[in-house]
C-alpha positions in Angstrom: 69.1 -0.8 165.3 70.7 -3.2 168.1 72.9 -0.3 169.5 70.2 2.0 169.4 68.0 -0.1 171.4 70.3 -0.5 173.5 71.0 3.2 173.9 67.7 4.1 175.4 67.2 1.1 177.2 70.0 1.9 179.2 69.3 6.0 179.8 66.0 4.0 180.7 67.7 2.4 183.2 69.9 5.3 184.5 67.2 7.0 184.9 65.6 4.6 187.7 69.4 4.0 189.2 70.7 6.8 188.9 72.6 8.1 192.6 71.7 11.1 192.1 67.9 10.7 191.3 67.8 7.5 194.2 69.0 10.3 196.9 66.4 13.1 195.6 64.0 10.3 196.2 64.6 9.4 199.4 65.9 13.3 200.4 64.3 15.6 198.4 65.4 18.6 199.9 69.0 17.2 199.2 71.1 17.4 202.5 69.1 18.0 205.4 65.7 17.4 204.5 64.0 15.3 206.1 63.3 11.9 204.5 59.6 12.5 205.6 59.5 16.2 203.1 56.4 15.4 201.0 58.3 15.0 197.3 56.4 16.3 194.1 54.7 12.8 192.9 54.5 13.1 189.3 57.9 14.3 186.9 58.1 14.7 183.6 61.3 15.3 181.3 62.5 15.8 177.8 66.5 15.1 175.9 67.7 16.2 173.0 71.1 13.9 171.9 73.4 13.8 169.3 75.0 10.1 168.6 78.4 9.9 166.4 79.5 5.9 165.6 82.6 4.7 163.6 82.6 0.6 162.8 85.8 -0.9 161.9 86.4 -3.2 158.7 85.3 -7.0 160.0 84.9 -9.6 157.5 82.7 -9.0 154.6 81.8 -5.6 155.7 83.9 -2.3 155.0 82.9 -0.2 157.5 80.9 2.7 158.3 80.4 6.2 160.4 77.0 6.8 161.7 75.5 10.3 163.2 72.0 9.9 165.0 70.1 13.1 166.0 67.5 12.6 168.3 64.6 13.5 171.4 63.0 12.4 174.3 59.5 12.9 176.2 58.8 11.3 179.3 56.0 11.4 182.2 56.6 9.4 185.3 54.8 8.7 188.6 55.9 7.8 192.3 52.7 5.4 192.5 53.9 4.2 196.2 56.9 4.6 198.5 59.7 3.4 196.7 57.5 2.5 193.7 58.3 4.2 190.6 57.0 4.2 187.1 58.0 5.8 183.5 57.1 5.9 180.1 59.0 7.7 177.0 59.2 8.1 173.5 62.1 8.2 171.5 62.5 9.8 168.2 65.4 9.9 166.2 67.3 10.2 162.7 70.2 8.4 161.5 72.6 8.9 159.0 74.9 6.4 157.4 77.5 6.7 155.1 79.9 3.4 154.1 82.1 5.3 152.0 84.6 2.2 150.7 80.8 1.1 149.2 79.7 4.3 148.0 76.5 3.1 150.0 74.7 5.7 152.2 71.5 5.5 154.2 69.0 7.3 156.6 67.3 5.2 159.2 63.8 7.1 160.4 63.4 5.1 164.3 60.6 5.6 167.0 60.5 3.4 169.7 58.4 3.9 173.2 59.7 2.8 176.3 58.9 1.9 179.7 60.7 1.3 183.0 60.0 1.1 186.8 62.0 0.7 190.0 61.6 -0.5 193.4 63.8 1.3 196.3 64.4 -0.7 199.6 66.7 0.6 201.8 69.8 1.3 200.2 69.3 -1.2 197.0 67.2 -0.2 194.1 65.6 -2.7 191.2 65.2 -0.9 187.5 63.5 -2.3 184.8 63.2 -0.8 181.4 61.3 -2.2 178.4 61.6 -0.9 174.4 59.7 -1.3 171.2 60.7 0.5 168.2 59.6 0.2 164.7 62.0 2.4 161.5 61.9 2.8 158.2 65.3 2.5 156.5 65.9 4.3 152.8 69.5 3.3 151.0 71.1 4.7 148.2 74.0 3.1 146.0 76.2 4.6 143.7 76.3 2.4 140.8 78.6 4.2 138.8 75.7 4.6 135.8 72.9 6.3 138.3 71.9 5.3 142.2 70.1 2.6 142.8 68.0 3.1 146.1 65.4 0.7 148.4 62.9 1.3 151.1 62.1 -1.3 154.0 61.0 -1.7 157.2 63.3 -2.4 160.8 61.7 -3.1 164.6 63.5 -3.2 167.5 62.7 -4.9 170.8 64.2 -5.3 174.8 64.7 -5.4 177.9 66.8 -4.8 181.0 67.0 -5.7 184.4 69.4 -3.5 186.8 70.4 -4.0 190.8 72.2 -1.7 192.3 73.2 -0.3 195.8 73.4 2.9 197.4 76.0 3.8 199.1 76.3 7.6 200.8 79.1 9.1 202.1 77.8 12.7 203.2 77.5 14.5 200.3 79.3 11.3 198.3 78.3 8.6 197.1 79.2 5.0 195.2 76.7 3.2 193.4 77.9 -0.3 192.3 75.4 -1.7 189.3 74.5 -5.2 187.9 72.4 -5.3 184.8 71.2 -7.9 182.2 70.2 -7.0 178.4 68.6 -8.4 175.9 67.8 -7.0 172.4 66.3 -8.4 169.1 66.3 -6.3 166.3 64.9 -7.3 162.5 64.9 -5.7 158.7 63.2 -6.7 156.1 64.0 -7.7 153.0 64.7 -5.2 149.9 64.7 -4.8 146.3 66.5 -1.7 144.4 65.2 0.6 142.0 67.3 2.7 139.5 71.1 2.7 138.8 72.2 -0.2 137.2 72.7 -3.9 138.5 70.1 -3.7 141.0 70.2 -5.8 143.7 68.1 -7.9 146.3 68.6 -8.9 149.5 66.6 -10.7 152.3 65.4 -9.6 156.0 67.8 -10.0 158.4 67.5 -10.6 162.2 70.0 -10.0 165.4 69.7 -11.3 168.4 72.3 -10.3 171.5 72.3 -11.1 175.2 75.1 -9.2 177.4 75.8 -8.3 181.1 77.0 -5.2 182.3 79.0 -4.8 185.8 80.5 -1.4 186.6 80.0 1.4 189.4 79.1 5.0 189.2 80.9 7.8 191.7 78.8 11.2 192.8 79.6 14.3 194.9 76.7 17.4 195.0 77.0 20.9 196.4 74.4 23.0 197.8 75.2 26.9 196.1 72.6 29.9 197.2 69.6 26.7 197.6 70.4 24.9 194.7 72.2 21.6 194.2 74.9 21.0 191.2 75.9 17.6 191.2 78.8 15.5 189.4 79.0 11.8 188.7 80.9 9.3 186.2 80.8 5.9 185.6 82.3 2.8 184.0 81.0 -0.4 182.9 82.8 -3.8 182.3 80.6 -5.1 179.3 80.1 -8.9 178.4 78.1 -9.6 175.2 77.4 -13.3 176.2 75.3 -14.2 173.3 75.1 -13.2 169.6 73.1 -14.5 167.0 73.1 -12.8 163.5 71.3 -14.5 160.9 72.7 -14.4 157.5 71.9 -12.2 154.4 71.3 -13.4 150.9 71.9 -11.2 148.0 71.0 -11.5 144.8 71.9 -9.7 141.3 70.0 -11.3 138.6 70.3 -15.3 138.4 73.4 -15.0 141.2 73.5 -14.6 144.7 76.0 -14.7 147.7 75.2 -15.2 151.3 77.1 -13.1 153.9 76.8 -13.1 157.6 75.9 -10.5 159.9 78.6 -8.8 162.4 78.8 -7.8 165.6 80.7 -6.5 168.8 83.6 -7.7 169.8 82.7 -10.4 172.9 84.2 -7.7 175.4 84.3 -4.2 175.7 83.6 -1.3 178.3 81.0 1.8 179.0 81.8 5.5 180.2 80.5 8.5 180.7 79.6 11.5 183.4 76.8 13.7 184.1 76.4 17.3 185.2 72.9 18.0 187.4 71.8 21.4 188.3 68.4 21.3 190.4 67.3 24.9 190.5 64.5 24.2 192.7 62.3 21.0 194.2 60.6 20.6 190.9 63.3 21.5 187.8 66.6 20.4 187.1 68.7 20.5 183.9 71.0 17.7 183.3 73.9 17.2 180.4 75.3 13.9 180.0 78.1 12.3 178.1 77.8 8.2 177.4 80.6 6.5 175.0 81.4 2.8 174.4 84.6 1.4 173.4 84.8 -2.0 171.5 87.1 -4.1 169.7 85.7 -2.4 166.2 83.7 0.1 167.2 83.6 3.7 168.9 80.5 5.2 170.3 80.1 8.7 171.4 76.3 10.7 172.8 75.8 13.9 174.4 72.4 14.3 176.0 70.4 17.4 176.9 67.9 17.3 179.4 65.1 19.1 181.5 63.0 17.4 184.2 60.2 19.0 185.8 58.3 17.5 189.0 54.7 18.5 190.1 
């Protein structure tokens, strides 16, 4: 729940900070316009991304691989110059398999989002807010039949993001700042079926982090469109982690464990590939990972945006 949060809160973010989208903004023609061409006010856009996770053995916990399918609607507005604002809905299926356990689950997530950004000169200000609310269905193998549970998970944060503009013709660097912070909870359970079925209480996670990295551009002009490339990398500090514990109970006995989490350090990656075939539509494809002490993360995103 926490690292999908996280996920869209940051393509939130990217969105408003991106280099690529800050110089359409301010040049919508791309290079040559004038800064004064009238730009299309209104944009909306919609993703389609594939998520794969693996989680290393820590502690208690055996590890898992997780695969998240999901899509993204979005309308935004250009309400003044330099004033931007967005809102988006995110749907998404996960599936979770923690094969040492012979545990498995699906995790059904929607969560709406908002952000904004304010462009002066070369700097730019993002914000991006998310709630989400999931229902999460687990299955055990209990060696005489599966025992299975239903409960409930929401998902809330926010992120603040500064960064600066820096063009170099048809280049350009974008160093970026950003604060996060995320609080996720699931309730508590009680299993059906199988044998030994077991109980556990709601859980909570709370996690603070800041994020320091750059991203590098370069866009060509072919036959009056523009293709654009960019990458970037993130330094990632999770300053602040607070997992509650979990009680579980079988019968009269119980045993409390404590949550996980990321490692205190880590990084972010990716690149993007824009084509704008015209003033108003562009298709985009980006690639995000995150690397971890424990943990791998890999998404591909596919994405249209139409301006009017």
């Amino acid at each position: 729940m926490t690292n999908l949060g996280s996920n869209f809160l940051e393509r939130l973010g990217s969105q408003a900070s991106s280099g690529f989208g800050r110089g359409l903004r301010t040049n919508p023609g791309g290079g040559g316009a004038s800064e004064a061409t009238d730009a299309p006010r209104f944009r909306t856009w919609g993703e389609a991304y594939g998520i794969s996770v693996n989680t290393g053995a820590q502690a208690d916990f055996v590890g898992d691989h997780r695969q998240t399918w999901g899509g993204v609607a979005g309308l935004g507005a250009m309400v003044a110059p330099g004033v931007n604002l967005g809102v988006s809905v995110d749907q998404s299926r996960t599936a979770i398999d923690v094969p040492l356990a012979l545990q498995s689950a699906t995790l059904d997530l929607t969560q709406f989002g908002f952000n904004a950004s304010v462009d002066n000169g070369p700097w730019t200000w993002a914000v991006a807010l998310v709630h989400g609310f999931g229902k999460i269905n687990s299955s055990r193998d209990t060696g005489f039949g599966t025992a299975s549970a239903g409960y409930n998970a929401r998902i809330d944060g926010a992120l603040t993001e500064l960064s600066y503009y820096w063009n170099i013709d048809q280049s350009r660097i974008v160093p970026k700042a950003a604060l996060e912070y995320v609080r996720a909870t699931t309730g508590s359970f009680q299993e059906v079926g199988g044998l030994d079925q077991l109980m556990a209480t709601g859980t909570s996670v709370e996690r603070s982090r800041i994020l320091l990295g750059a991203e590098v551009g370069h866009y060509w002009i072919l036959d009056q469109k523009i293709f654009d490339l960019s990458a970037y990398g993130k330094f990632v500090d999770n300053t602040s982690q607070n997992f509650s514990s979990i009680t579980v109970s079988l019968g009269a006995e119980s045993i409390t464990v404590q949550g996980i989490g990321e490692s205190r350090y880590g990084a972010d990656a990716g690149a993007s590939a824009s084509l704008s075939l015209s003033n108003t539509a562009r298709l985009y494809l980006n690639y995000d990972a995150k690397f971890r002490a424990a943990l791998q993360s890999h998404q591909g995103t596919l994405g249209v945006e139409l301006k009017f």
